[in-house]
C-alpha positions as CSV (number, residue, x, y, z in Angstrom):
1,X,0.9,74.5,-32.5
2,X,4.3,73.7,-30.7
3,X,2.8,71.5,-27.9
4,X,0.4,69.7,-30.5
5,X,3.8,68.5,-32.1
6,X,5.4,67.8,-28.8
7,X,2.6,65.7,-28.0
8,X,2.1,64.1,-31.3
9,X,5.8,63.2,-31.0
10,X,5.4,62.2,-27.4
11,X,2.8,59.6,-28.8
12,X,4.5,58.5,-31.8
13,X,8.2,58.0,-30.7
14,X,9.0,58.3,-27.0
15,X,5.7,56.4,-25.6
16,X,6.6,53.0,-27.6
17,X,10.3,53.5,-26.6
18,X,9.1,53.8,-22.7
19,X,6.7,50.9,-23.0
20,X,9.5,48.9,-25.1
21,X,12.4,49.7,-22.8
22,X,10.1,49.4,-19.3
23,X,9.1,45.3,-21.2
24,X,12.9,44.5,-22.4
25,X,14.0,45.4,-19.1
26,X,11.9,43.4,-16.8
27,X,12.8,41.6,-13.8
28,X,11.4,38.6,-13.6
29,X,13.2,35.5,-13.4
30,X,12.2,33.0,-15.1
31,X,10.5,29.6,-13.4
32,X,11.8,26.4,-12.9
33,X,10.2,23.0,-12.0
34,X,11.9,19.8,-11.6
35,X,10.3,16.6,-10.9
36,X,12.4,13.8,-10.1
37,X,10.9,10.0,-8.7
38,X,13.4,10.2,-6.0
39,X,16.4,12.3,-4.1
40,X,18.0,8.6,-4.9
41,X,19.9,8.1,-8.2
42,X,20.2,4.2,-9.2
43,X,21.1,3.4,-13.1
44,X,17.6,3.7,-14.5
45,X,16.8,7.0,-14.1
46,X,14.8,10.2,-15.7
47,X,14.1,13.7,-14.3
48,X,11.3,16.1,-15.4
49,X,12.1,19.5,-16.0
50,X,9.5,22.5,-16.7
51,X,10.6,26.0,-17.6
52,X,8.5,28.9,-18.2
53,X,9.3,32.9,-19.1
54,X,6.1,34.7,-19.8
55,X,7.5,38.3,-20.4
56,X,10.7,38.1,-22.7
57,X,10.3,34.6,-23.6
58,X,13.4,31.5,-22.8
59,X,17.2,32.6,-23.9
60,X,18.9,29.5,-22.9
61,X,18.8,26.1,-20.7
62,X,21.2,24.0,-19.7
63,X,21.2,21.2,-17.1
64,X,23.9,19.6,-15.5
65,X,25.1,17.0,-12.7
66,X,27.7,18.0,-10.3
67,X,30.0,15.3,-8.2
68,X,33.1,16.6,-6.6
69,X,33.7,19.5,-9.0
70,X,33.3,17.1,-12.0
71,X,30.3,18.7,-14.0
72,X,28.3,16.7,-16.5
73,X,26.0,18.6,-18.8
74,X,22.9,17.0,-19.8
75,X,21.3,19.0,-21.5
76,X,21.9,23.0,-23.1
77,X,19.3,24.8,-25.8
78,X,19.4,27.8,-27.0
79,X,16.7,29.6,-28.1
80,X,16.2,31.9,-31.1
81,X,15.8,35.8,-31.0
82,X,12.2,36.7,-31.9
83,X,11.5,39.4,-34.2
84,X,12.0,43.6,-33.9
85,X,12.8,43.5,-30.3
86,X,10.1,40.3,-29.4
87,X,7.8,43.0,-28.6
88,X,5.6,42.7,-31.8
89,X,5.8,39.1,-32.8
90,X,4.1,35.7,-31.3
91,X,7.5,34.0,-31.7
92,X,9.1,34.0,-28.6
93,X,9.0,30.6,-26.8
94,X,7.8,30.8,-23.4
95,X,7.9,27.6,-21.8
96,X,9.3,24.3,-22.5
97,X,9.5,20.8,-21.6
98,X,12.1,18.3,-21.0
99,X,12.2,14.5,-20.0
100,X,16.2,13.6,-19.3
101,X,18.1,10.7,-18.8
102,X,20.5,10.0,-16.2
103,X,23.2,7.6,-16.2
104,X,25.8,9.1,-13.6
105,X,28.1,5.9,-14.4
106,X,28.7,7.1,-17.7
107,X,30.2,10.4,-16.4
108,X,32.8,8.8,-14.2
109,X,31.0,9.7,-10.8
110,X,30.4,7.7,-8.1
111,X,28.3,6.5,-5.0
112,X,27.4,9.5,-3.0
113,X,26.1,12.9,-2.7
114,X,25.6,14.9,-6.4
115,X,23.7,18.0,-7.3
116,X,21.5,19.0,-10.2
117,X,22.3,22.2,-11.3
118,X,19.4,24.1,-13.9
119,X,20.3,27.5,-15.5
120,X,17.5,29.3,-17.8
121,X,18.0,33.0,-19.1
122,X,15.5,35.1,-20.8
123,X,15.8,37.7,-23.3
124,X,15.4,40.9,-20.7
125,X,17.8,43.6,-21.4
126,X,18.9,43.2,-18.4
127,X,22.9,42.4,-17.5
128,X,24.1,44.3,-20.6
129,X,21.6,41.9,-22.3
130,X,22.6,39.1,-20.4
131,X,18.9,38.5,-19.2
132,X,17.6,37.6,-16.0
133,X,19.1,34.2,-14.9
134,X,17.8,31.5,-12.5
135,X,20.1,29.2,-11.2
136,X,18.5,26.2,-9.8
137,X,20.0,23.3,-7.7
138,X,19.1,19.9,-6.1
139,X,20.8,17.3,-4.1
140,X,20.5,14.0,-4.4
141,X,22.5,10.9,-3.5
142,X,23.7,8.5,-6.3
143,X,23.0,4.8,-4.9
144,X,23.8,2.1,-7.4
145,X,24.4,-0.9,-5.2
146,X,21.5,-3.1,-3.7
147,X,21.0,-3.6,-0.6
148,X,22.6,-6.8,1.4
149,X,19.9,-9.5,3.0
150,X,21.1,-12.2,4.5
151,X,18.7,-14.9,5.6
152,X,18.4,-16.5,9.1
153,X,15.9,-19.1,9.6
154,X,16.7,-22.1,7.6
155,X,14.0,-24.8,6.9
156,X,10.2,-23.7,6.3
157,X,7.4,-26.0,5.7
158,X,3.9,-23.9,4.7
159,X,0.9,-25.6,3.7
160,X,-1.8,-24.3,1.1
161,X,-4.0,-21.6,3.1
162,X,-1.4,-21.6,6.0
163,X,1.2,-19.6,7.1
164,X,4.9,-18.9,8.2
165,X,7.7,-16.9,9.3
166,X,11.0,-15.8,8.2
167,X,14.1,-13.4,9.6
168,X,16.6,-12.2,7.8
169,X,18.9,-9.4,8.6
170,X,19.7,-5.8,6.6
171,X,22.9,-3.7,6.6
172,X,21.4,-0.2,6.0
173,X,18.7,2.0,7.2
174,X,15.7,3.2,5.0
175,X,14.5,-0.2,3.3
176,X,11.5,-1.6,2.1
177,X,12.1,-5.2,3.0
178,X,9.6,-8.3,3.6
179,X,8.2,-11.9,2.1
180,X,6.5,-11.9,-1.3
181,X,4.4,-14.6,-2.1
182,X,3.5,-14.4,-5.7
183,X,2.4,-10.9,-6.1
184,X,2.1,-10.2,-2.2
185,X,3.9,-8.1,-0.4
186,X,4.2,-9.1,3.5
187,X,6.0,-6.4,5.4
188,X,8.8,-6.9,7.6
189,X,9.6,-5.6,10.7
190,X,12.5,-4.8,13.3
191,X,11.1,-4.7,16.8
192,X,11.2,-8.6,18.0
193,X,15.1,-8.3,18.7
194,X,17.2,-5.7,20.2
195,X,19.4,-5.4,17.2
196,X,17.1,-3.5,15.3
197,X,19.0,-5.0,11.8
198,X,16.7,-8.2,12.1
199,X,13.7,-8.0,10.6
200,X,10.8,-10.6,11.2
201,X,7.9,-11.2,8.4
202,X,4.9,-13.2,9.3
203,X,4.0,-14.4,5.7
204,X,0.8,-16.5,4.1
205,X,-0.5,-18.4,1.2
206,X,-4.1,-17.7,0.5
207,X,-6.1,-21.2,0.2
208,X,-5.5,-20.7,-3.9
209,X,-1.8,-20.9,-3.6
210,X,-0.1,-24.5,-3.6
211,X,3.0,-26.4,-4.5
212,X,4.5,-23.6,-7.4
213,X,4.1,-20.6,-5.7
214,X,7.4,-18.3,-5.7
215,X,8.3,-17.2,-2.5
216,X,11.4,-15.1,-1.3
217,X,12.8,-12.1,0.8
218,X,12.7,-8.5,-1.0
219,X,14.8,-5.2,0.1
220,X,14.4,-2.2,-1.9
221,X,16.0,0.7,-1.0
222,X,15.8,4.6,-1.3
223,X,16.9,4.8,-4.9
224,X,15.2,1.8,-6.4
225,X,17.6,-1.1,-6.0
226,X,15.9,-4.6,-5.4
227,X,18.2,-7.3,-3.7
228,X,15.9,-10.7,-4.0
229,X,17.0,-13.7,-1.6
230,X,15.2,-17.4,-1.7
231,X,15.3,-19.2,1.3
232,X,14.4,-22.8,1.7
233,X,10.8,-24.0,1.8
234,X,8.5,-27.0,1.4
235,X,4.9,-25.9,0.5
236,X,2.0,-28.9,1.3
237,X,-0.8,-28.9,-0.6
238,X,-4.7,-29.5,0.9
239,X,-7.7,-30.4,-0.1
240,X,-10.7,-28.3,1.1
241,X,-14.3,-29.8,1.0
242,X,-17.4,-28.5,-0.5
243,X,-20.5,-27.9,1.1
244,X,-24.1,-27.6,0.0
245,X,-26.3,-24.6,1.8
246,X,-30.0,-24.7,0.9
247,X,-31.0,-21.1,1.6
248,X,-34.8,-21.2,2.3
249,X,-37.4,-18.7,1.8
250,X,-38.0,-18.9,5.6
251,X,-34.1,-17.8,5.8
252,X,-34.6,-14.7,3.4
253,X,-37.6,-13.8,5.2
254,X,-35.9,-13.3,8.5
255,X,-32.1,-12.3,7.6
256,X,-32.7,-10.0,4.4
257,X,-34.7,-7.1,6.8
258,X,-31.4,-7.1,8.5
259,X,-29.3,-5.8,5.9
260,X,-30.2,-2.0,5.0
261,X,-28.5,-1.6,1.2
262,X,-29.9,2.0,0.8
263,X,-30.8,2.9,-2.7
264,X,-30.1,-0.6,-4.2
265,X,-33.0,-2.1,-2.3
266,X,-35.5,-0.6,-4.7
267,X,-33.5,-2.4,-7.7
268,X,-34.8,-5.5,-6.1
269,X,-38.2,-4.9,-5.4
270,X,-38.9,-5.1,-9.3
271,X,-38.2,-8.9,-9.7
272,X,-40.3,-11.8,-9.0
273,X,-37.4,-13.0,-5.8
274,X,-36.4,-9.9,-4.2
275,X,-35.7,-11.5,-1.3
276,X,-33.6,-13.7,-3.3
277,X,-32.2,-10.9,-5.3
278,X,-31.1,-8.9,-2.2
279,X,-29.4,-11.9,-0.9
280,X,-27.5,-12.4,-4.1
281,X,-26.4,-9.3,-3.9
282,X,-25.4,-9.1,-0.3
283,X,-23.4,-12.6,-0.9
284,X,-21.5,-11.4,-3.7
285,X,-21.0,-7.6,-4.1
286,X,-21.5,-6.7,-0.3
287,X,-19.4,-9.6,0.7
288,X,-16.9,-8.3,-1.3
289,X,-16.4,-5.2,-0.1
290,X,-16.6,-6.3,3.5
291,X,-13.5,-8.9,3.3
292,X,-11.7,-5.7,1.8
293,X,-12.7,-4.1,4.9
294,X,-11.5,-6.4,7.2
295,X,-8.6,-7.1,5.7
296,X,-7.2,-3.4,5.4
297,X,-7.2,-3.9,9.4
298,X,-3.9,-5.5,10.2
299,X,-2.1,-3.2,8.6
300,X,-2.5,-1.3,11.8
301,X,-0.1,-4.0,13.0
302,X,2.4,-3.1,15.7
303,X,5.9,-4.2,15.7
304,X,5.6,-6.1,18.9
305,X,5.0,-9.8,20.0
306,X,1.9,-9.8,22.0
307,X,1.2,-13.9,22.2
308,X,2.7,-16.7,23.5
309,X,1.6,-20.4,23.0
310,X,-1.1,-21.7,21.2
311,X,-4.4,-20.1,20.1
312,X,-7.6,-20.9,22.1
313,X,-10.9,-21.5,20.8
314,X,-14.1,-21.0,21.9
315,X,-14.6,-23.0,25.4
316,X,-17.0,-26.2,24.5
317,X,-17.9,-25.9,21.3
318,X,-18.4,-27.8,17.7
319,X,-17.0,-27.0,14.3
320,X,-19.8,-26.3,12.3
321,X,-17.8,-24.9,8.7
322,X,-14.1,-25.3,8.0
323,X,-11.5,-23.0,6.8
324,X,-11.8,-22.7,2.7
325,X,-14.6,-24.9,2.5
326,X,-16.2,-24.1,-0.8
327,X,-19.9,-23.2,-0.5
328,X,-22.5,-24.1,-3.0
329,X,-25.9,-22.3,-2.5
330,X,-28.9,-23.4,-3.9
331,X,-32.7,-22.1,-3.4
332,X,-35.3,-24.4,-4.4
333,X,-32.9,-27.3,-5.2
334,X,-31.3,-24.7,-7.8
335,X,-28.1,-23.6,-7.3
336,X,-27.8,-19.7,-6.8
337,X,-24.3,-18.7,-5.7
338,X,-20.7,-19.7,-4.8
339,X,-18.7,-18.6,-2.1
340,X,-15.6,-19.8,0.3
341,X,-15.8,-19.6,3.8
342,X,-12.5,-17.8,5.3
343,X,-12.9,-19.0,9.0
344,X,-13.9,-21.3,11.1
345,X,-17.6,-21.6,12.4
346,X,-17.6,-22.7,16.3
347,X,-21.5,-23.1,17.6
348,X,-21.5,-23.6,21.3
349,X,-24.5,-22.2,23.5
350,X,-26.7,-19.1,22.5
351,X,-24.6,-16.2,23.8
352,X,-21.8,-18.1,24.4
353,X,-18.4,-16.0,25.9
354,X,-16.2,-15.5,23.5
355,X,-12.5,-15.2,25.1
356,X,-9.7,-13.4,23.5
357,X,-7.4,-16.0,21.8
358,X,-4.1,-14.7,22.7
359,X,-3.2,-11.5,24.1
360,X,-2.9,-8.4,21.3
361,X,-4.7,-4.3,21.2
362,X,-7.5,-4.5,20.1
363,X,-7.8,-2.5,16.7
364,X,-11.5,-2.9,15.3
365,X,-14.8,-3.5,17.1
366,X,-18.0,-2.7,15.1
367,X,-20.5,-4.0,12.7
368,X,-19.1,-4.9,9.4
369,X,-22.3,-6.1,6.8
370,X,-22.2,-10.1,6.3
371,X,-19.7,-10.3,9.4
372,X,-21.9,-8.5,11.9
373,X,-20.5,-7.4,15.0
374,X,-16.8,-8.0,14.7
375,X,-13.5,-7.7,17.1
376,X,-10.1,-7.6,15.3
377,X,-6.9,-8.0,18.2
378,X,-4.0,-7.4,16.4
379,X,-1.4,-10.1,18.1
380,X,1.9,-8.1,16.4
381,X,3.8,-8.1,13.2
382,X,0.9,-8.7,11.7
383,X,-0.6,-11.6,12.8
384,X,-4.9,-10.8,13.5
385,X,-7.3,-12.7,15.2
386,X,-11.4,-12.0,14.0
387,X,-14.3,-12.8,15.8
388,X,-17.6,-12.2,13.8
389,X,-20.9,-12.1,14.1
390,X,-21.2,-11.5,18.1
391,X,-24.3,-10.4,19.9
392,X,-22.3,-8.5,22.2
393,X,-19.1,-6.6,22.0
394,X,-17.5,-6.3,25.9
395,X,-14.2,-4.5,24.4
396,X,-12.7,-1.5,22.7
397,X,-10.5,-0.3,20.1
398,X,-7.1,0.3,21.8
399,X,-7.7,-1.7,24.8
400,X,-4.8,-4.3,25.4
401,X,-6.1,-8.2,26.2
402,X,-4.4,-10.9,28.2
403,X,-5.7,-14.1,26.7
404,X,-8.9,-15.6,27.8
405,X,-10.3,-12.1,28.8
406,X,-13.7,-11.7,27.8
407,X,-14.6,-9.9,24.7
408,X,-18.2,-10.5,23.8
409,X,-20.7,-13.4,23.1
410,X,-22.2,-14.8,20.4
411,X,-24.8,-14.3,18.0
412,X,-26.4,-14.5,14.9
413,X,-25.8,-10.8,13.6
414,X,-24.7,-10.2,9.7
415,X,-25.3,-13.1,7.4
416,X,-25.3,-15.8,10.1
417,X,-27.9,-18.2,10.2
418,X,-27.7,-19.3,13.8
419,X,-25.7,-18.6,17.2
420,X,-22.2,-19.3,16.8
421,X,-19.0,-17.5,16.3
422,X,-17.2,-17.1,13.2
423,X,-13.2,-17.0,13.9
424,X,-10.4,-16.2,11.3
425,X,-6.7,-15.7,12.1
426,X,-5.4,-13.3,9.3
427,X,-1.6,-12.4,8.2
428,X,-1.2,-9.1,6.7
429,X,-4.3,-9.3,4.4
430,X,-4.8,-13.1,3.9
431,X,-6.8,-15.4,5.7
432,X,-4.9,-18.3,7.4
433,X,-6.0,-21.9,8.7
434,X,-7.0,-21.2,12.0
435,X,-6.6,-25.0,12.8
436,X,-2.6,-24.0,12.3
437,X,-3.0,-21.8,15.5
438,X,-4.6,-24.0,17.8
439,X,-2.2,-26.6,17.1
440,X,0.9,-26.4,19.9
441,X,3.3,-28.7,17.6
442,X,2.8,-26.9,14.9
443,X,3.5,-23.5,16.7
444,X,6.8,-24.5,17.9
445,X,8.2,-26.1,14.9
446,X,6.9,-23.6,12.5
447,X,6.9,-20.4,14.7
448,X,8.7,-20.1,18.1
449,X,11.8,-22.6,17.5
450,X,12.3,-20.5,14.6
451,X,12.4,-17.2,16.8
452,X,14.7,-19.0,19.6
453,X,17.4,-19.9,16.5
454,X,17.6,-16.7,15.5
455,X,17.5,-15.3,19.4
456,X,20.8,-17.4,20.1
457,X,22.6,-17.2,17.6
């Protein structure tokens, strides 16, 4: 009888006190995750914070920002008690979220280091009910002033579809700096002077960007802060021609095997043209893709100067397209597609050597759909030289070219319709008028005089 009342007792009293006072006095802190968009503080800024308690639920928060032992709270909650312990209610809060503002010049601090400081309790009994606190902190450096450019080079004529250069010098370390050209973004560079504070950006306007388009030097740095500097420049506008290119069903017979599209050949064998249909789709889609190809290249760009002097082109032959021109295709005296060329087409004999047009690494050599075979030689700082649709490729990625060293011959592979050789000179991810780089006079007023100005000054 005695020990069926000890243990009925045993159930109904001291087995919900154990299992209340072993959950009231856990140990676990709670967890704290901050998210901020940089370790750099400029005026504009909000930081994430995350808190989480799963046992005993959140007590209190509170968020500050530290400078010099001036403390700035940002933020402090407290949360309310849940009911009979929290041990039989749904109350208790167990995570919360927080988006905070930041505006350290509000608080009196200044540039430099600061620290963000995060304190969450919970409602453990722990600490004569204190709770189990975390104590969170992370540096960060307040940075409210942009960074100082100062421009070098003075006067710069550019021409629609062509390109330039520009140097300008930084005072700090860790900045994004380069030429933007109305949304585009052409990196800079130290590397082409010993003082490593002068940066040099190769920069381009594509063949739709004339007289109008906004050009100037950026610098962001760590935090955020955007110095933007103009500089003097003269854009020239051109006119491109138009050609007319019959595609013939003699053409589609022999060139459309060529191309394997895997699964999306069988959408073209439905139609009455699938020949036709094929090529449409290699012109347009495929042709997209491939230019996006190419032109993620350069960006394997050392910070060298590999060339010097003009650009050669290949040995004894005639221009057979232009840079820009704008095709019009028609089948059947209907026309079928539009397209513009980005290069220069140079026919000469079949399997022609093709020479390397300055000296550069070379960085691609493979086939790339409507270009064929292709070689890319990166010349430095951007600045690429293409040679497409090649028979033969004599080269390899990595190896280092003089100019004039062989590199391959030409062909007719990808979406050429005889032997010649397609050439393009690209800067950063635009396609530039080639014409530009073969052009002595233009290289030295544009280009090198530029460099020897900046060198002795």
């Amino acid at each position: 009888m005695k020990r069926g009342v000890v243990l009925v007792l045993f159930l109904i009293v001291f087995l919900p006190i154990a299992w209340v006072l072993f959950n009231k006095f856990e140990n676990q802190e709670p967890v704290v995750d901050i998210q901020i968009p940089s370790l750099y503080l400029k005026k504009s800024y909000e930081m994430s914070v995350h808190v989480t308690d799963r046992e005993t639920g959140l007590r209190k928060i509170m968020v500050s920002i530290m400078q010099q032992g001036r403390e700035k709270v940002l933020l402090e909650k407290k949360y309310a008690s849940s009911r009979f312990l929290g041990v039989l209610s749904d109350s208790k809060i167990t995570q919360d979220n927080f988006i905070i503002p930041v505006q350290f010049w509000k608080y009196g601090m200044t540039d430099g280091e600061a620290v963000f400081r995060i304190m969450v309790s919970d409602f453990s009994w722990r600490g004569w009910n204190k709770g189990n606190i975390s104590y969170t902190e992370k540096k960060v450096i307040i940075d409210s002033i942009p960074p100082k450019v100062i421009v070098l080079t003075k006067r710069h004529n550019v021409e629609r579809g062509g390109a330039g250069i520009v140097m300008y010098r930084l005072f700090e370390e860790n900045v994004k700096s380069g030429v933007k050209v109305g949304d585009n973004f052409f990196p800079g560079h130290p590397g082409l002077f010993e003082d490593q504070q002068i940066h040099t950006a190769f920069f381009a306007l594509s063949h739709r960007q004339g007289p109008g388009s906004q050009i100037a030097v950026i610098a962001e740095d760590m935090a955020g802060n955007i110095t933007q500097r103009g500089f003097h420049h003269y854009i020239r506008d051109k006119n491109f021609k138009t050609d007319v290119l019959n595609i013939s069903d003699r053409f589609l017979k022999r060139k459309m095997p060529d191309f394997d599209i895997g699964d999306r050949s069988e959408s073209f064998q439905t139609g009455k043209t699938p020949l036709l249909n094929k090529f449409l789709y290699i012109n347009g889609e495929l042709r997209t893709k491939n230019v996006e190809t190419i032109l993620k290249v350069p960006q394997k760009t050392e910070n060298k100067k590999y060339w010097d002097g003009i650009f050669l082109r290949l040995k004894g032959s005639a221009r057979r397209a232009g840079f820009a021109d704008r095709r019009i295709y028609k089948h059947n005296g209907q026309e079928i597609d539009r397209a513009v060329h980005m290069g220069v087409d140079l026919a000469s004999t079949a399997n022609a050597s093709v020479k390397a047009a300055n000296s550069g690494r070379v960085i691609l050599t493979q086939f790339v759909g409507i270009f064929g075979n292709t070689v890319i030689i990166d010349h430095g700082f951007g600045l690429c030289s293409l040679y497409a649709h090649l028979n033969q490729i004599s080269v390899n990625e990595g190896d280092l070219v003089e100019k004039g060293d062989n590199i391959g011959a030409t062909g007719l592979t990808g979406l050429a319709g005889g032997d010649h050789l397609h050439f393009s000179m690209i800067v950063h991810n635009v396609f530039v008028n080639p014409v530009e780089w073969w052009d002595g006079t233009w290289i030295k007023n544009n280009i090198t005089s530029k460099i020897d100005f900046v060198r002795g000054q």
